[in-house]
N, C-alpha and C positions, 0 to 999 in steps of 0.2 A: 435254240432248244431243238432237240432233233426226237422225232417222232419215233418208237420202236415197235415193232410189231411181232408179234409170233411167228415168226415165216421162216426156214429153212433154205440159204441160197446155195445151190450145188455149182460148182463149178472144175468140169474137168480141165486138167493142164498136159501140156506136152510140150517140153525143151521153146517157149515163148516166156521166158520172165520177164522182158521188159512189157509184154503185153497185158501178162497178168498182172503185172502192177501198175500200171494205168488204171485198169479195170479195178483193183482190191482199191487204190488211193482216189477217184471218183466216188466212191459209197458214201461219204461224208459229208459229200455234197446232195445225197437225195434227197427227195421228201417226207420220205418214210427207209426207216433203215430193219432192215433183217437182227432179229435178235440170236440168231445163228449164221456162220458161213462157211463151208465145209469146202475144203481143195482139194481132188484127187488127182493129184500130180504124178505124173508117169515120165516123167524126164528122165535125163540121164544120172542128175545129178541133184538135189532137193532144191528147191525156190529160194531165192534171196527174198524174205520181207521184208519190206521197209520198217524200221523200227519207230518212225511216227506214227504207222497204221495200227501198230500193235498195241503201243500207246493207246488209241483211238478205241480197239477194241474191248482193253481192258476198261479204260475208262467208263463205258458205256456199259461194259459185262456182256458183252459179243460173245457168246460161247463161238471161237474162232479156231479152226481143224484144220491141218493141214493131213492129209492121208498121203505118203508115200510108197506108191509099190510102181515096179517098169514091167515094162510091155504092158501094157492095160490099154485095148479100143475104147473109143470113147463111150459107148454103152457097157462096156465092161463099167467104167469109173462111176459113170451115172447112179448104175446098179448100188455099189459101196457107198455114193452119198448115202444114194437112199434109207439103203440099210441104218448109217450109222446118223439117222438126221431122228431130232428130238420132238419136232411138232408136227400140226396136222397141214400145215399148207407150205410145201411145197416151191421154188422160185428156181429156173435153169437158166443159167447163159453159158459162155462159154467165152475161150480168150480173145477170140478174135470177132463177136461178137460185142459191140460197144451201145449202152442203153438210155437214152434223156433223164435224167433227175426225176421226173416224173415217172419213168416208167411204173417201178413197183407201184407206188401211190395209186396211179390211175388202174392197174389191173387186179391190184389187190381191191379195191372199193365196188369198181364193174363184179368180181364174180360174188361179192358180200351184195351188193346191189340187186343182181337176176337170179341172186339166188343158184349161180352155173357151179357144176363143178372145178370148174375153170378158165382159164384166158390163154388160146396160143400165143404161142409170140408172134410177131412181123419183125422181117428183117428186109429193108433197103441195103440192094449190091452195090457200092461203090464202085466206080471205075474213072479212073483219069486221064489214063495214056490211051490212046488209037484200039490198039491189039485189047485190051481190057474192055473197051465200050464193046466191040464185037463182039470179044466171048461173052460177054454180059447180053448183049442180043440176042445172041445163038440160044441161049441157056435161061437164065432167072429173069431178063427184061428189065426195066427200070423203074418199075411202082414195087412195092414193100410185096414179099409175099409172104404167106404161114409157112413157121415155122418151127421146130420144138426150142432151138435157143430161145429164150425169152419168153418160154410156158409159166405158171403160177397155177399147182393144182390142187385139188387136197389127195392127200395122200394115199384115200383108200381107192384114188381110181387104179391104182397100181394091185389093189388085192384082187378089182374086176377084170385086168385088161392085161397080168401077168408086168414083168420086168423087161428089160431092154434085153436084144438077143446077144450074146459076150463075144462070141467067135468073129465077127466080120468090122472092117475096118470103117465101113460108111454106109449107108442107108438103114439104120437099125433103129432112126429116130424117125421115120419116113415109114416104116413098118408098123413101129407102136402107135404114131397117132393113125395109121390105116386101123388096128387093134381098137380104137375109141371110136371112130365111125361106126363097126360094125358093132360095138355094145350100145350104141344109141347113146354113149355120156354126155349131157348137157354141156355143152361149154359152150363159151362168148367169145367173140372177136374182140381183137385190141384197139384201141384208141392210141396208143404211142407204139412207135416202131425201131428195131436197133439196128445200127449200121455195122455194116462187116465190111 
């Protein structure tokens, strides 16, 4: 019996479908499943779904989006979930971000819990090979750190704190949660963390 909740899960894409479909075919297995999930795909060419997920979605009545338009940064995409998502909280990952079955569960309950307007995410850097541990040294380290992949917000923090900035290719989600510090928005840390 699978849990559904009110939640809005945004997920931008770029030319990764087998990633996104890890990611889309994992939902099934949560603990709590999003009663929306919205893809704004920017590839070259539209997403292959798997047609057992879709199955899955209809079965359940997943109001399930795929949004197609190219050239889109990733805060470009973000922006058009947002736009086109139907309820008041909010859920981001993205493709190459990967999340424990628990995640939603546990961050959707923590900001119903404190009362927050939120829960950023945490993201653990994998690294395998030699050359990967290093730059992974150099750079993010090897404990989990905050991140916007894997946020859960309500939505109006977007009416205090403005939208994602469109024009640049990366740090635009590294902006906006600077944007929620300096408005003082309540928000919690995570309890589960996703791996990229």
């Amino acid at each position: 019996m699978h849990m559904i909740r009110q939640v809005s899960l945004i997920i931008p894409s770029y030319n990764d479908n087998s990633k996104l479909i890890k990611l889309l075919t994992s939902i099934p297995d949560w603990e709590i499943i999003p009663n929306e999930i919205i893809v704004v795909d920017s590839s070259h060419s539209e997403p292959l779904i798997p047609e057992d997920f879709l199955t899955f979605t209809q079965k359940l009545d997943i109001n399930f989006l795929v949004i197609h338009k190219k050239k889109l940064y990733p805060g470009h995409a973000r922006n058009i979930g947002i736009s086109n998502s139907k309820n008041s909280i909010l859920a981001f990952l993205d493709t190459s971000t990967f999340p424990t079955n628990k995640w939603l569960y546990s961050g959707y309950n923590l900001m119903k819990n404190n009362n927050s307007e939120g829960v950023w995410g945490s993201t653990y850097y994998q690294a395998k090979a030699f050359p990967s541990k290093i730059f992974r040294a150099c750079t993010f380290g090897a404990k989990p750190i905050k991140t916007f992949p894997g946020s859960i917000l309500n939505k109006n923090v977007f009416n205090i704190c403005g939208l994602f900035i469109e024009s640049v290719r990366a740090g635009e989600d590294g902006d906006w949660m600077g944007r929620v510090d300096l408005q003082k928005i309540g928000m919690s840390s995570p309890e589960e963390f996703l791996t990229y």
